[in-house]
C-alpha positions in Angstrom: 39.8 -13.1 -5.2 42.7 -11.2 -6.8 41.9 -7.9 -8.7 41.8 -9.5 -11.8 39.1 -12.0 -11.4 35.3 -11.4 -12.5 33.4 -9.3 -10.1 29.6 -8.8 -10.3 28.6 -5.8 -11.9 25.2 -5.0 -10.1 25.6 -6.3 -6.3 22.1 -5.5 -5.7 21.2 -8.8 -7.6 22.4 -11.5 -6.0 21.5 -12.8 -3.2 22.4 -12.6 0.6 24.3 -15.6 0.8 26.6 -15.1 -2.6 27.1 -11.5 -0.9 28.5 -12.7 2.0 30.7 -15.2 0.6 32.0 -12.4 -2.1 32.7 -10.5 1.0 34.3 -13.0 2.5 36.8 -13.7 -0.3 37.5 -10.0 -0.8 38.4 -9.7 2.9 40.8 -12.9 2.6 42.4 -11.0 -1.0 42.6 -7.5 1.1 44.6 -9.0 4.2 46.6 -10.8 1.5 47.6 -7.9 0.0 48.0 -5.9 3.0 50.3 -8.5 4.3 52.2 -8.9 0.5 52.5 -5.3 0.0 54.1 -2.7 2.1 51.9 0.1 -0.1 48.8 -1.9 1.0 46.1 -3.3 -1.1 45.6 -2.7 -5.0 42.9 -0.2 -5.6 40.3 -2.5 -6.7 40.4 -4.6 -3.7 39.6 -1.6 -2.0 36.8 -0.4 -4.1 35.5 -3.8 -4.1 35.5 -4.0 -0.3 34.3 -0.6 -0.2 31.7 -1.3 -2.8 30.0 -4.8 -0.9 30.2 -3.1 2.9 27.9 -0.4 1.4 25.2 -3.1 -0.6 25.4 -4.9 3.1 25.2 -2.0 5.4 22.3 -1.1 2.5 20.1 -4.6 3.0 20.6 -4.4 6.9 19.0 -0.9 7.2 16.3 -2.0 4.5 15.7 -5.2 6.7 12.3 -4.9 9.0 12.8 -3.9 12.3 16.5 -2.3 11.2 
């Protein structure tokens, strides 16, 4: 999922499934660039990264019995 491709605007919508497979792809695009790029990633992999740890570290603490 390179930089420039859609992202969801509000995270907190979809559901726990399309999270994790977001999160998924974002890793894969993150070790791509980290691999690509002797700088590291682009910024908005990062943020992106950055931005779906939080919503799932978020749903895991709100989940009963967390």
């Amino acid at each position: 999922m390179s930089p420039d491709c859609d992202f969801p605007a509000e995270l907190s919508a979809l559901p726990l499934v399309e999270l994790q497979v977001l999160h998924s792809r974002v890793v894969c695009q993150l070790e791509h660039e980290y691999l690509l790029n002797t700088d590291g990633p682009h910024p908005v992999t990062q943020d992106r990264h950055e931005e779906l740890v939080a919503e799932l570290e978020a749903r895991r603490d709100a989940a009963p019995g967390a």
